[in-house]
GUNU-439866 format. One line per field, with one value per residue (C-alpha): x, y, z; residue in one letter. Coordinates in Angstrom, 3 decimals. Layout:
east <- c(X;...)
north <- c(Y;...)
up <- c(Z;...)
type <- c(A;...)
//
This chain:
east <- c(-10.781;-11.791;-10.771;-9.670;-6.068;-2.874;-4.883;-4.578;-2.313;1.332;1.148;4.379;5.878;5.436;8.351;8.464;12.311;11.583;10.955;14.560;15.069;12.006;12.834;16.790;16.202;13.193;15.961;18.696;16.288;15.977;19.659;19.767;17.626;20.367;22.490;25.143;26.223;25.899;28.112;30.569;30.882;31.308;33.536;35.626;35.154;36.736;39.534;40.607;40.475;41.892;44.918;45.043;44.576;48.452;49.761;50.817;51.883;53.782;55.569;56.151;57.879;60.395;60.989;62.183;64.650;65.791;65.885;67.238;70.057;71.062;71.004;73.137;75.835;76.210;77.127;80.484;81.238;81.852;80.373;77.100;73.698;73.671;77.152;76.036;73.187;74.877;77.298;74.077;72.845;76.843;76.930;73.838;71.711;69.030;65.969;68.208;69.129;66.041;65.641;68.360;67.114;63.412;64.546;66.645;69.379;73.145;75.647;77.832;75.499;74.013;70.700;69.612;68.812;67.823;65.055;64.001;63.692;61.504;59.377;58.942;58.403;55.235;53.973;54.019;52.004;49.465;48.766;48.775;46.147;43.865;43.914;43.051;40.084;38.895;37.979;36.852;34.190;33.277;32.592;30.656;28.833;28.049;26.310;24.516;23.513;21.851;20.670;18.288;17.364;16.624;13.947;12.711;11.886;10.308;8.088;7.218;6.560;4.377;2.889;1.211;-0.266;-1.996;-2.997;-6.448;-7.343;-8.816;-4.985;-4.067;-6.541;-6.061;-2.465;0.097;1.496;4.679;5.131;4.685;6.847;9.130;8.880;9.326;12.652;14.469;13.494;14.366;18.172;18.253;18.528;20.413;23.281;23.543;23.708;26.374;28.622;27.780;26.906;30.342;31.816;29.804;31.082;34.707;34.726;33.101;35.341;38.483;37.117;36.822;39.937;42.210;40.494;41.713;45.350;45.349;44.073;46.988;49.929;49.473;45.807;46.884;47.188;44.251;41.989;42.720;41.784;38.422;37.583;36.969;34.433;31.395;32.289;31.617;29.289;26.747;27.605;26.871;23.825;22.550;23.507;21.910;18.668;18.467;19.324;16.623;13.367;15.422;16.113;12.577;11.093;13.720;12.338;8.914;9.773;11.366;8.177;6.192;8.295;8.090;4.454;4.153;6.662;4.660;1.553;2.683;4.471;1.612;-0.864;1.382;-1.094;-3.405;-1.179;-0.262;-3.899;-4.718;-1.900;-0.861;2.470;3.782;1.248;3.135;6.588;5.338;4.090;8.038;9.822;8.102;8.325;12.077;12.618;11.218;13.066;16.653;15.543;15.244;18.554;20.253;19.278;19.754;23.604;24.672;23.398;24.701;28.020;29.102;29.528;32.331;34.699;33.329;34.666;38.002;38.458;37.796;40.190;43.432;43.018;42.883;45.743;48.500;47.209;48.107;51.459;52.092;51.680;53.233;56.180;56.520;55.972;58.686;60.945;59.672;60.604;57.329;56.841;59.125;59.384;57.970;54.704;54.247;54.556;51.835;49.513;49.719;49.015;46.442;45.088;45.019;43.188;40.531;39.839;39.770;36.784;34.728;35.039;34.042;31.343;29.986;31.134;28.489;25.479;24.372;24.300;22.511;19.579;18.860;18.500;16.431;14.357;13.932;13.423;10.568;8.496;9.410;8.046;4.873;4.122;4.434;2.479;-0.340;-3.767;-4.198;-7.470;-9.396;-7.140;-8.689;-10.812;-8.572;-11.675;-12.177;-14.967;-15.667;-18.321;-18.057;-18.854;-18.812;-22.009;-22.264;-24.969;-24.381;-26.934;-26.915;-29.017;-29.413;-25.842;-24.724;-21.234;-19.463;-16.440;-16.582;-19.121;-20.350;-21.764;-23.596;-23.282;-24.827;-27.814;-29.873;-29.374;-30.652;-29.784;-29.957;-28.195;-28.558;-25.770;-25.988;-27.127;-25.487;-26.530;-25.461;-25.057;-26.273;-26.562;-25.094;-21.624;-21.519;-24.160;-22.466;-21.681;-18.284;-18.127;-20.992;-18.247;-15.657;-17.475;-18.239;-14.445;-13.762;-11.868;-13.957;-15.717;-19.445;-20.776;-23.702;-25.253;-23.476;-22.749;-22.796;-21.183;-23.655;-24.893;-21.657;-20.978;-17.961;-16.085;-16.386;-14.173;-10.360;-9.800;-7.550;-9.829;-12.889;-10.865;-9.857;-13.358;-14.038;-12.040;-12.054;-11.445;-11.480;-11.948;-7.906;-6.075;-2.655;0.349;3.365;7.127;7.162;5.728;1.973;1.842;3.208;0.387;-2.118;-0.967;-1.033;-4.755;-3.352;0.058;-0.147;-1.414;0.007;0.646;-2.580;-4.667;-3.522;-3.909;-7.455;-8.435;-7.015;-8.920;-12.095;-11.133;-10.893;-7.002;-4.909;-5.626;-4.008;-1.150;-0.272;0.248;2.783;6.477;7.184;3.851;2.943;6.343;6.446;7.774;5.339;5.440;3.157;2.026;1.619;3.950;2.715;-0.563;-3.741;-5.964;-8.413;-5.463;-4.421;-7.927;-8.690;-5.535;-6.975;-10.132;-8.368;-6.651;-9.660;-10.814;-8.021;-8.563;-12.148;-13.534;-16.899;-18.037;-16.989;-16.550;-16.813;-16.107;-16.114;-14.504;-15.425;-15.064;-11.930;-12.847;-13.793;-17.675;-16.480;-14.320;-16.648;-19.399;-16.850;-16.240;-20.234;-20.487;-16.793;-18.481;-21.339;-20.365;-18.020;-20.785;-22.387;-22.705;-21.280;-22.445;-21.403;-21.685;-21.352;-20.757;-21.797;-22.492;-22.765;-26.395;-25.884;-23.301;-25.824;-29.083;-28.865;-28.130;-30.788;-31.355;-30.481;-29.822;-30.678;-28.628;-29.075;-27.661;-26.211;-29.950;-31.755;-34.229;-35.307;-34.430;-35.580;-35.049;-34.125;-37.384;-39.570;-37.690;-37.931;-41.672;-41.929;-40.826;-38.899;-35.191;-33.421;-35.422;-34.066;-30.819;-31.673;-33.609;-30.717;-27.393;-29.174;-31.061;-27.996;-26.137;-28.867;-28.446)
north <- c(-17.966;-16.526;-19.439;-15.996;-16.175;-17.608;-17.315;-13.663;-11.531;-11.271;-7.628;-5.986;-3.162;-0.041;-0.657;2.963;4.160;7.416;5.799;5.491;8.992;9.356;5.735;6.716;9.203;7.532;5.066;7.434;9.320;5.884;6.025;9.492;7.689;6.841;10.626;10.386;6.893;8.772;11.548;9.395;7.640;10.843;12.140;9.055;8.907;12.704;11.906;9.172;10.010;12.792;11.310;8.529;12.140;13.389;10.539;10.965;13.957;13.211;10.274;12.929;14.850;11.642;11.313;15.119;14.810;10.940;12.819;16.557;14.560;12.704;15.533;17.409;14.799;14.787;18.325;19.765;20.423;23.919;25.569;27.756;26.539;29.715;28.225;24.920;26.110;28.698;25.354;22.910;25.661;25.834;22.563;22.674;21.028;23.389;21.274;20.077;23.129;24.129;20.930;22.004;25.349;24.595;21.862;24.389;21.864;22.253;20.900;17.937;17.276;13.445;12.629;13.636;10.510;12.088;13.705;10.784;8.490;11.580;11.884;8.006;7.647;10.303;8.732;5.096;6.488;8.696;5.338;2.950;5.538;5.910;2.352;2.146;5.215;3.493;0.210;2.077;3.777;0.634;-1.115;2.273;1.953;-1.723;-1.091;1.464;-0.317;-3.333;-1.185;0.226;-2.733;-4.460;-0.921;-2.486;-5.640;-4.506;-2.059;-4.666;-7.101;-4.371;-3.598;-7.696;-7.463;-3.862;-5.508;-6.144;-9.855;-8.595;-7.606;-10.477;-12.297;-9.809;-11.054;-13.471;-14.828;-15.827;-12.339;-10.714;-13.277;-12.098;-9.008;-8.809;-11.573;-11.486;-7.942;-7.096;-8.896;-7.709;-4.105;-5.049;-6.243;-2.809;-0.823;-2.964;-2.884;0.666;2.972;2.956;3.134;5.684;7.768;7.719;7.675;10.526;12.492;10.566;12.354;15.622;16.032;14.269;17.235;19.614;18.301;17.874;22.006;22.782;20.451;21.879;23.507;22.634;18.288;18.921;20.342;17.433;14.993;16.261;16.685;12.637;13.178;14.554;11.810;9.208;10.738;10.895;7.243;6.348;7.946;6.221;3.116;3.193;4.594;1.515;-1.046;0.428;-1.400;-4.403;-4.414;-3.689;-6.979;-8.672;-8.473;-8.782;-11.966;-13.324;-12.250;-14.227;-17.332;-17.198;-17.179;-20.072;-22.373;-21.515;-22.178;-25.359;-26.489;-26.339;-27.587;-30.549;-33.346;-31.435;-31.191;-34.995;-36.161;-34.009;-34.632;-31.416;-31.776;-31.303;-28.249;-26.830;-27.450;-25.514;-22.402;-22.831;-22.883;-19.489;-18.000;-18.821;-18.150;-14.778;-14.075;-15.116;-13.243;-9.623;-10.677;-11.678;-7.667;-6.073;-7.298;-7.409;-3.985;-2.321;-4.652;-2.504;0.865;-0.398;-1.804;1.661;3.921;2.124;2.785;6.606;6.594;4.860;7.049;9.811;8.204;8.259;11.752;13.291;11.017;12.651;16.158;15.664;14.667;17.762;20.153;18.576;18.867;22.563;23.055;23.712;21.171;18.786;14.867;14.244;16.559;14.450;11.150;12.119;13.783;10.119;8.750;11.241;10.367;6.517;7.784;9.927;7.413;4.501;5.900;6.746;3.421;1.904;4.469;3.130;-0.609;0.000;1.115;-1.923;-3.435;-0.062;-0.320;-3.554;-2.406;0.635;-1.796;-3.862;-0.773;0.294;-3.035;-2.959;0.356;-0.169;-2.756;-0.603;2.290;-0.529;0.514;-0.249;-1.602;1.165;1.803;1.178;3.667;5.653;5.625;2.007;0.591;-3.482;-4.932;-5.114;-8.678;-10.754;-12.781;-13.621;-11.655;-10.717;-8.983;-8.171;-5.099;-4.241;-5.085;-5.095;-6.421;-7.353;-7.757;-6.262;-3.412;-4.351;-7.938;-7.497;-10.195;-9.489;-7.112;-5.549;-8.679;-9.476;-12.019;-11.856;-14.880;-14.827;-15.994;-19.604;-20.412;-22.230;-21.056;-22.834;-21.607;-23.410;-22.998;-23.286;-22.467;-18.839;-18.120;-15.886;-18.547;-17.839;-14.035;-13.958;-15.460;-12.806;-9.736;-10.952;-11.088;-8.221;-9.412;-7.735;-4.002;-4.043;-1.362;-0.971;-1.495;-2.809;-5.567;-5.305;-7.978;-7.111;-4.402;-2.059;-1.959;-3.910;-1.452;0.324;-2.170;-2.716;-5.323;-7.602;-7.056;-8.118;-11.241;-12.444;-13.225;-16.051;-18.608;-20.131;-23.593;-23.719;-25.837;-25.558;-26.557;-24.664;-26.115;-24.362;-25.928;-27.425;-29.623;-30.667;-29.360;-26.222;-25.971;-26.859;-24.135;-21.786;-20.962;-19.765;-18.376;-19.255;-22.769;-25.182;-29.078;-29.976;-27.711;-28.706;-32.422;-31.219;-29.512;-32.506;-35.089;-32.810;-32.470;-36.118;-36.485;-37.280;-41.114;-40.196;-38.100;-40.842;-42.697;-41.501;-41.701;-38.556;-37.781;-34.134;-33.716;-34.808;-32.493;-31.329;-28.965;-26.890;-29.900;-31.954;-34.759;-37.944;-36.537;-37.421;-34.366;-35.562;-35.509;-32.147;-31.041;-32.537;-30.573;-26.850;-28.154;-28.853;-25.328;-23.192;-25.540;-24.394;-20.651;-20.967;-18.421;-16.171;-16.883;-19.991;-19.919;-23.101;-23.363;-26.351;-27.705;-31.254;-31.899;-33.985;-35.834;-39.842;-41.054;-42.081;-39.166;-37.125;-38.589;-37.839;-34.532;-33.761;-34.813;-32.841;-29.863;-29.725;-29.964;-26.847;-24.984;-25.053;-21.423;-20.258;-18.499;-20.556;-20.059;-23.184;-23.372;-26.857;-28.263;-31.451;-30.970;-34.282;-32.187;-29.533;-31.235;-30.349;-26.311;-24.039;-22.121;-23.570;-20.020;-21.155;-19.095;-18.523;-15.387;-13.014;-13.349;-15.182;-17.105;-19.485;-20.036;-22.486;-25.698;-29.365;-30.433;-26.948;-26.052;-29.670;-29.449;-26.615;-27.995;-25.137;-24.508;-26.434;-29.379;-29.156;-29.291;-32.450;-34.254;-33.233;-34.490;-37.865;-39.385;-38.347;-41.051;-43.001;-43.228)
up <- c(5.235;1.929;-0.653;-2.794;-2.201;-3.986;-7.381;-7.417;-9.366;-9.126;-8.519;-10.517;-9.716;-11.554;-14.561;-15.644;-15.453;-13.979;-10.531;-10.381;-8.453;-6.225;-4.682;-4.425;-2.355;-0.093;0.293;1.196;3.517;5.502;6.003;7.766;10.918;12.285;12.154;14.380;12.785;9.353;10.445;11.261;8.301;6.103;8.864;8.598;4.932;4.371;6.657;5.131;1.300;2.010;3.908;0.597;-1.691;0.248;-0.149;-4.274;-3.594;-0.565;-2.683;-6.013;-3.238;-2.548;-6.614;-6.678;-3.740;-5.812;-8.981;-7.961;-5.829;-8.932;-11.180;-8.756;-8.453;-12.396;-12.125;-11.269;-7.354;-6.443;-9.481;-8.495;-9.871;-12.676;-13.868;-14.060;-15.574;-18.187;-19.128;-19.925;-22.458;-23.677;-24.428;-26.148;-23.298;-23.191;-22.036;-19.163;-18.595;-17.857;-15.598;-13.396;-12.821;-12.174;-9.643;-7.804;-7.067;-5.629;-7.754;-6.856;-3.738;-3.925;-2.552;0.597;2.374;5.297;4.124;1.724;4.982;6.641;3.393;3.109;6.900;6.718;3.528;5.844;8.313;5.848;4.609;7.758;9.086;5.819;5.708;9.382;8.706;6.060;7.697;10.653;8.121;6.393;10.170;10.449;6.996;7.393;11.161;9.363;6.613;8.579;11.157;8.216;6.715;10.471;10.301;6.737;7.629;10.620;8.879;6.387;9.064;10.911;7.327;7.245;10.058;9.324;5.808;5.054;4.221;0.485;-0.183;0.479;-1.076;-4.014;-4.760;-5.017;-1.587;-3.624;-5.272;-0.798;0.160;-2.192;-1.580;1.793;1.673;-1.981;-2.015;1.393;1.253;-2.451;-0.915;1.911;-0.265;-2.837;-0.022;1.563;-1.441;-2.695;-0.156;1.100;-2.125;-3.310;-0.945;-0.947;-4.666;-5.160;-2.199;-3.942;-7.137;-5.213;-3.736;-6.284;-8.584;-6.459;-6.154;-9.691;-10.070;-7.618;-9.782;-13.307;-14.281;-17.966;-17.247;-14.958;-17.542;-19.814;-17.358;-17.525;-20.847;-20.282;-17.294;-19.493;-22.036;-19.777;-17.460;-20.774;-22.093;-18.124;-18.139;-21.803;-20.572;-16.845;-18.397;-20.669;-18.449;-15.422;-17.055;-17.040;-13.742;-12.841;-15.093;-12.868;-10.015;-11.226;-12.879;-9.562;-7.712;-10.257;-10.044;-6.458;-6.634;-8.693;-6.782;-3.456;-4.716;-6.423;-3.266;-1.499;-4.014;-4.475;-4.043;-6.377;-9.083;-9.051;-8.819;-11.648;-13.354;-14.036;-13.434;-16.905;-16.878;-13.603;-14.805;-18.440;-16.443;-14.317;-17.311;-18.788;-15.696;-15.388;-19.552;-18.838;-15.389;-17.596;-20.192;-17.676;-15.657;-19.058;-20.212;-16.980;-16.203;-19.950;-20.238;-17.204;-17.533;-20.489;-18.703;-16.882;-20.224;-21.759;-18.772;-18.716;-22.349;-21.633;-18.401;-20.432;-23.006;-20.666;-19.070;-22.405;-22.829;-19.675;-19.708;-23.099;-22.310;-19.018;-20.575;-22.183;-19.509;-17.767;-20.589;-20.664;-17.159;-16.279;-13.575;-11.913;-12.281;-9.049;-9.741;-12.825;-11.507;-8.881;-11.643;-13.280;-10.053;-9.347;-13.190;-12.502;-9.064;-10.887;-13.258;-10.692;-8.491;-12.028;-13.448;-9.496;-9.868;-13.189;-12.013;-9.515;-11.384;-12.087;-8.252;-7.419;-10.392;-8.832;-5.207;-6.217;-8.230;-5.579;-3.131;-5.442;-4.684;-1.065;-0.682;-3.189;-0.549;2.248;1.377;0.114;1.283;5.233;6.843;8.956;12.194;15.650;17.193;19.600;22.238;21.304;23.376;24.678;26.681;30.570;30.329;27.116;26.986;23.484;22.210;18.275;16.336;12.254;11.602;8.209;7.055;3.234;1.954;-0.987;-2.314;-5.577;-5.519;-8.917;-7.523;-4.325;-1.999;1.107;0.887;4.212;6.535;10.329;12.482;16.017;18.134;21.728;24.227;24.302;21.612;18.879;15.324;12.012;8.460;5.918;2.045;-0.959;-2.299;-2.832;-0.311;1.587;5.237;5.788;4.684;7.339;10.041;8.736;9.224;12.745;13.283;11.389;9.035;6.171;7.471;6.085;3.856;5.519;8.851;12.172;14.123;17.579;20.540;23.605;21.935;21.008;17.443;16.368;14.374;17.760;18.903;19.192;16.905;19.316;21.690;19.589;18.267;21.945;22.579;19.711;19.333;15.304;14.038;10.035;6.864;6.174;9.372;9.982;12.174;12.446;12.988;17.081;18.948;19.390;22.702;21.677;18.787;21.270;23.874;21.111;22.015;25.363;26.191;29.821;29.245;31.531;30.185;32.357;30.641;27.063;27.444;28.908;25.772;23.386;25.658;25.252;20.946;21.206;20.009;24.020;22.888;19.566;20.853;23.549;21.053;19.555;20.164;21.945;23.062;23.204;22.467;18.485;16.598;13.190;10.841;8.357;6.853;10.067;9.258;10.591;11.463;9.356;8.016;10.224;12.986;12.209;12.138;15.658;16.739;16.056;17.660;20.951;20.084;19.909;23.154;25.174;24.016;26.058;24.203;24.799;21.130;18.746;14.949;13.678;9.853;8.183;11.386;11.055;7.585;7.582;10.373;9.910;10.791;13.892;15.135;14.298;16.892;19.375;18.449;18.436;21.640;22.695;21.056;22.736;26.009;25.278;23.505;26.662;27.904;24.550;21.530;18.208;14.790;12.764;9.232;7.793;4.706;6.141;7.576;10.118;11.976;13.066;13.832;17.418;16.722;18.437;15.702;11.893;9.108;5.682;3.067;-0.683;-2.721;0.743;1.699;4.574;3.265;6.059;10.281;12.762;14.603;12.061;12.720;11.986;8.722;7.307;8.211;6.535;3.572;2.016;0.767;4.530;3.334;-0.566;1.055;3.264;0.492;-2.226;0.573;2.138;-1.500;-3.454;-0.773;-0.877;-4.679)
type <- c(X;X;X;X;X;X;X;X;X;X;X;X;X;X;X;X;X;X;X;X;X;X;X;X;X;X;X;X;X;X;X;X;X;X;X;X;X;X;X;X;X;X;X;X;X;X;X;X;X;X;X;X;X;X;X;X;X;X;X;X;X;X;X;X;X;X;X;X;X;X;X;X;X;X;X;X;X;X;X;X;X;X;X;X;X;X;X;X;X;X;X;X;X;X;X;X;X;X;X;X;X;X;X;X;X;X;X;X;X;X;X;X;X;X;X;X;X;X;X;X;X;X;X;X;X;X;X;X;X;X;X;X;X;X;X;X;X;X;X;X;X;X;X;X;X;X;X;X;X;X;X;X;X;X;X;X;X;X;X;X;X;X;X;X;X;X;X;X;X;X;X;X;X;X;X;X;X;X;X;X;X;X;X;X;X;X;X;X;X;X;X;X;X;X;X;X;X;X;X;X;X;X;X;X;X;X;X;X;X;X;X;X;X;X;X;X;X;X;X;X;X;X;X;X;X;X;X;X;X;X;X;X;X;X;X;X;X;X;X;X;X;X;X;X;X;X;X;X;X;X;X;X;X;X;X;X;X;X;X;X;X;X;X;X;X;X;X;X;X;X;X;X;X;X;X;X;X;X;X;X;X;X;X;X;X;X;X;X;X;X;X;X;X;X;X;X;X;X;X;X;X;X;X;X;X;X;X;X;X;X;X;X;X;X;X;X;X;X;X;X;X;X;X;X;X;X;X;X;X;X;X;X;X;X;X;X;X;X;X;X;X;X;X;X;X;X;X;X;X;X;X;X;X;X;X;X;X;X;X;X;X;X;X;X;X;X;X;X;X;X;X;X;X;X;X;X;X;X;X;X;X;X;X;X;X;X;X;X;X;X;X;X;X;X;X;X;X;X;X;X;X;X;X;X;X;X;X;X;X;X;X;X;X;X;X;X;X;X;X;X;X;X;X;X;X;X;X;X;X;X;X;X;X;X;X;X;X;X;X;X;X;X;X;X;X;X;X;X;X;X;X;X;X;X;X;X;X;X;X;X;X;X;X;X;X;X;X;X;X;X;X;X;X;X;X;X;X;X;X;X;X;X;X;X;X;X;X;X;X;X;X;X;X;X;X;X;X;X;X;X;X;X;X;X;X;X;X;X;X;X;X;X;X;X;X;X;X;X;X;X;X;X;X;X;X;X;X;X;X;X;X;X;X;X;X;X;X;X;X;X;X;X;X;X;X;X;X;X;X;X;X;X;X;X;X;X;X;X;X;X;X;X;X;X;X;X;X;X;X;X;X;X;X;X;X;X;X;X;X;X;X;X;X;X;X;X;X;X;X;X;X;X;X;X;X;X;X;X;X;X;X;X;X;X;X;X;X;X;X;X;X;X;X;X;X;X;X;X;X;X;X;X;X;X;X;X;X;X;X;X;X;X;X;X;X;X;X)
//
């Protein structure tokens, strides 16, 4: 509609680090719109880790009864657990000694296998049922999880249509495509595999800290002299690896952009033989986007080798100096072999923690260009009192309107143009006159900067725009066909079209013969590029579209351009009989096409410079009859 479009820019993302936090927690505050789901999962989360958090403990409680029953059948039967003890330190035992008394046991009694199958039975079913908790809370998580980013792509898809055509004229339709898919399913999938694990490592953290506390205060306080060691390397690495992560993203945005516009500039590109050119631009784009990705994972990849460094040697440390205590007498075997465990299980959830810092730099980075697109600059809502006509006749009326698209190069300055219903007006002019932005004001599309249009007299921007845009019906220069079937594109002008009324509209466009023709009829299947169809075809196809619409007002633009000599008699004569009780506004630059208009607008510069009938303005001799002069000797020639 506005020729303005894939060239724009890509549109980056902002790429300063410090975006990091703001769009974390705009993310996390999309999670919480589902509450009760969210509950759950932390609900299910604490229950769980904390069932997995008993279970060392639980098993350091077998060990003792293992290990007190053996020490007790090494000592002599009938002697009382001071005598055993007073003979260790006789026989110059003293550390065992010490052993013996701290494990309370009875000497010459063996293991207690009762209460080892009781212990081992509860730690079975502490397990079975964190195990079943925790997949309950990642079914949870994962519902969650999609239920949000279902909301995302909604409110993106809501966004598009709220858009204003100069944004996306503005900007890349690779880079919003991109956006609003790799993005989109980027975020999807670090939320999936970290939101979950976020959260039970950090309660795993939590509550093996406070078993830990409650085992020995002395192991537990070396355990986390490590945590501020690698909670600051984390933090260096993360904040270098962030503007990576960012460029990423960018970079695939940009790629994106040049691949669609490529792909559908294809027959450009080969007749121009740019194709070498195109594949040039490709390769930077895709040097640059390995280049980010190659920085982003290599430097977020080294957090995790560095925090497993810092967790094994936290690991022989608290082995080393549990060893001790328990020669000390200070704790018991069992207590240490669930501090180790509990040490393995601190460590574990840190190193998942900084694992995972990568996966969520990526989705935050891709959150931030989500959510720059969302909050993008809407057009003007609707009027909540929005007003219509009580009967569309067609009238449209310019009073002293002013546009333009950059507000340092005026395009449209203090214009009037009345057209009454009926009649059929057409725009003609040079390039850059101003014809089409003329149409898109009409349709809203663009909002003037000065002055009104008014349908029957009521001011356009007074108007619901759905409402305004139900009453034209538009056939441009670029025809678009979606994936279906002819029939179905046809019946797209009308959702309650029956199959008599859309081979009634292609018979008036001048295309039934044509679809006959064909194999399945009406019911060939074409897609964006019209597969079989001609451009003249798939030009003749939104004609019989805006036919079956039946609209008050027609916006012709360019609308026989790719049409043959001989079509395009046809479609003349088509078009006139439906422009019969109708307002139209032609656009032409072929000045053959509109001969028979009632009224002929001669543009130059946003201005009207001449209006009439063919025959007045070419006897008047003035710019209309350049135009003639200029088209019909430069053929003759």
């Amino acid at each position: 509609m506005s020729g303005r479009g894939p060239g724009g820019t890509a549109g980056g993302p902002p790429s300063r680090p410090e975006q990091f936090g703001p769009t974390l927690r705009r993310l996390l505050s999309r999670l919480t719109s589902e509450p009760r789901l969210v509950l759950g999962v932390v609900g299910l989360a604490v229950v769980g880790v904390g069932l997995s958090v008993v279970g060392p403990r639980l098993l350091g409680h077998a060990t003792d009864i293992v290990f007190d029953g053996y020490l007790a059948s090494r000592l002599p039967a009938g002697t009382s657990l001071a005598e055993a003890v007073a003979g260790l330190r006789e026989s110059g035992q003293p550390r065992v000694a010490e052993m013996v008394a701290s494990a309370g046991v009875r000497p010459g009694q063996g293991i207690d296998f009762g209460a080892l199958g009781a212990v081992l039975a509860l730690v079975l079913v502490v397990y079975v049922s964190s195990s079943a908790l925790m997949w309950l809370q990642g079914r949870t998580t994962t519902l969650v999880v999609q239920r949000t980013v279902a909301g995302l792509r909604t409110d993106c898809e809501r966004k598009l249509a709220r858009l204003p055509l100069s944004y996306l004229d503005k900007r890349s339709h690779g880079d919003i495509l991109s956006r609003v898919t790799n993005d989109v399913d980027n975020v999807a999938q670090s939320l999936q595999q970290t939101m979950s694990q976020l959260l039970t490592s950090l309660l795993t953290v939590v509550g093996v800290l406070v078993m830990m506390v409650l085992i020995s205060p002395l192991l537990a306080l070396v355990a986390l002299v490590t945590v501020p060691v690698a909670g600051i390397l984390t933090a260096v690495i993360a904040k270098r690896s962030q503007p990576h992560f960012v460029q990423q993203w960018k970079a695939t945005g940009e790629l994106n952009g040049h691949v669609e516009e490529t792909f559908t500039g294809h027959d450009l590109v080969t007749v121009f033989g740019r194709r070498a050119e195109s594949a040039e631009r490709f390769a930077r784009h895709n040097d640059d986007l390995y280049d980010s990705a190659f920085r982003a994972q290599f430097v977020s990849g080294i957090i995790q080798p560095t925090m497993m460094f810092v967790s094994n040697l936290a690991y022989v440390v608290v082995a080393v100096v549990g060893a001790l205590r328990v020669g000390s007498g200070a704790i018991t075997v069992g207590e240490v072999q669930a501090f180790v465990q509990y040490s393995r299980q601190f460590s574990q959830p840190l190193t998942q923690l900084a694992s995972m810092v990568n996966l969520l730099q990526s989705g935050v980075a891709s959150a931030e260009r989500v959510f720059a697109f969302l909050d993008s600059e809407e057009e003007v809502p609707d009027p909540v009192d929005a007003v219509r006509p009580d009967r569309v006749r067609g009238r449209v009326e310019f009073r002293d309107v002013s546009f333009s698209y950059d507000p340092d190069e005026p395009l449209i300055e203090h214009l009037d143009l009345v057209v009454e219903p009926g009649q059929t007006v057409a725009i003609v002019g040079p390039t850059g006159a101003g014809k089409t932005t003329l149409t898109n004001l009409v349709l809203r599309f663009y909002d003037v900067d000065a002055g009104s249009i008014t349908l029957d007299g009521v001011d356009v921007q007074a108007m619901d725009r759905d409402a305004l845009r139900a009453t034209f019906g538009v056939v441009l220069q670029d025809t678009w066909l979606f994936g279906g079937t002819i029939g179905e594109n046809i019946a797209y002008g009308a959702e309650s079209a029956t199959h008599e009324q859309v081979c009634a509209a292609a018979e008036a466009a001048s295309v039934d013969h044509l679809v006959r023709t064909l194999p399945d009829g009406y019911d060939t299947i074409v897609d964006e590029e019209g597969g079989v169809l001609s451009a003249g075809q798939r030009q003749l196809l939104t004609i019989a579209r805006a036919f079956l619409a039946d609209p008050a007002v027609l916006v012709l633009d360019e609308a026989t351009s790719s049409v043959d000599t001989r079509t395009e008699a046809l479609v003349q004569e088509a078009m006139g009989r439906l422009r019969r009780g109708r307002t139209s506004f032609v656009v032409a630059h072929r000045l053959s096409t509109i001969r028979d208009a009632d009224v002929i607008v001669v543009m130059e510069d946003g201005h009207i410079v001449e209006q009439g009938t063919h025959d007045d303005l070419l006897a008047a001799g003035g710019a209309y009859q350049r135009l003639y002069a200029a088209q019909f000797s430069g053929a003759l020639v």
